[in-house]
C-alpha positions as CSV (number, residue, x, y, z in Angstrom):
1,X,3.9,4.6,-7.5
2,X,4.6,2.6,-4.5
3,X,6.6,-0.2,-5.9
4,X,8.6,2.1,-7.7
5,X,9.5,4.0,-5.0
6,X,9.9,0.4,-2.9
7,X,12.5,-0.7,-5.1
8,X,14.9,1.2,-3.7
9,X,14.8,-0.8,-0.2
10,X,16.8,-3.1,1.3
11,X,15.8,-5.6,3.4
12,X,18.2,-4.6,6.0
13,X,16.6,-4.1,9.9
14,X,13.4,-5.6,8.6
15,X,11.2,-7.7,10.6
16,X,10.2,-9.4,6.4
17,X,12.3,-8.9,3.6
18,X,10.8,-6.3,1.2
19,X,10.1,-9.0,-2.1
20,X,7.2,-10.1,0.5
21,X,6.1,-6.8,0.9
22,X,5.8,-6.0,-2.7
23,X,4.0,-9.2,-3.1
24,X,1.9,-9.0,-0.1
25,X,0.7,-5.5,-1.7
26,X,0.3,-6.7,-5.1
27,X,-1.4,-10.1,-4.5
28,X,-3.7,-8.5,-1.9
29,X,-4.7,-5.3,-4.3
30,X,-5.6,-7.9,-6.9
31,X,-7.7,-9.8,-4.4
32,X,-9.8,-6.8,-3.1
33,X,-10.5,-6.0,-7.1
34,X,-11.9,-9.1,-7.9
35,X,-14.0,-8.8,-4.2
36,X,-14.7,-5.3,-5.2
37,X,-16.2,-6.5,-9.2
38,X,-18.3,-9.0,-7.5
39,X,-19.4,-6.9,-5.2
40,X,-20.2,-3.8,-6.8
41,X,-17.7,-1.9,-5.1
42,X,-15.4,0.7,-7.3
43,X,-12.2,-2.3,-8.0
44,X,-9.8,1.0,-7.9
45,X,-10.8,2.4,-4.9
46,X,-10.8,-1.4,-3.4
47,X,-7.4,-2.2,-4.9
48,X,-5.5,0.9,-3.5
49,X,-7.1,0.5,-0.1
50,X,-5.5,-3.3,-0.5
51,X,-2.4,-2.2,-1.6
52,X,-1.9,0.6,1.1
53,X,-3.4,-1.4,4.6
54,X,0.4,-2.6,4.9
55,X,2.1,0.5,4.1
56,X,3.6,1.0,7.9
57,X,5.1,-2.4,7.5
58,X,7.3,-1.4,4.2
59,X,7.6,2.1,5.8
60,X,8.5,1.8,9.7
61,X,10.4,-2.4,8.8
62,X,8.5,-3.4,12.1
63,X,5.8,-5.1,12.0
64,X,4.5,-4.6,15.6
65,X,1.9,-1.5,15.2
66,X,2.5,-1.1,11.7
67,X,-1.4,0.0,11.5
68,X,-0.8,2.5,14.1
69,X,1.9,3.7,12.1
70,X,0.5,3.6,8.9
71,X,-2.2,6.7,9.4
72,X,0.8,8.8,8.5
73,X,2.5,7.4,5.2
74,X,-0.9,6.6,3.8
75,X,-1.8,10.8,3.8
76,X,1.4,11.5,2.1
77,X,0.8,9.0,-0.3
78,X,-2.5,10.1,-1.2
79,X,-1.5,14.0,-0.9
80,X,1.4,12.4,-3.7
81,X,-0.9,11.0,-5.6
82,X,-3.9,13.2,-5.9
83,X,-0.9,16.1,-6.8
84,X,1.2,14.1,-9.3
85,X,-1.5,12.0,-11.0
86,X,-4.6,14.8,-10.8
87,X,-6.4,12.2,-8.5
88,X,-9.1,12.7,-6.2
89,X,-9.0,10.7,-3.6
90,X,-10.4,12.0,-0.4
């Protein structure tokens, strides 16, 4: 869902070009899962918290308080994605 939806960016006004976003949030969603498996932690659960801890980078370009920022995007990203994959998460 995200990556599909961050293809459509450019890379103009950005403080990193998006390919490192993507790759950021891919490499470090793969990372918590295999964290997550050792740990005993649900790996999808892990992985999509991963994926999303950058999200006010791709969303606002900036990077300065991008966490601050992110509060926002990651609600309507999990309001998207409980509604249009019948998820759950809280």
């Amino acid at each position: 869902m995200l990556f599909s939806e961050m293809k459509a960016l450019s890379d103009e006004d950005r403080d990193l070009p998006i390919r490192w976003s993507v790759m950021h949030i891919y490499t470090s969603s793969q990372i918590a899962k295999i964290l997550a498996l050792k740990r005993g932690i649900d790996p999808e659960l892990a992985g999509i918290t991963a994926a999303l801890h950058d999200i006010g980078v791709v969303k606002t370009k900036k990077r300065e308080n991008h966490a601050e920022a992110a509060k926002r995007y990651v609600y309507e990203i999990i309001e998207t994605y409980n509604s249009t994959h019948r998820g759950s998460l809280p």
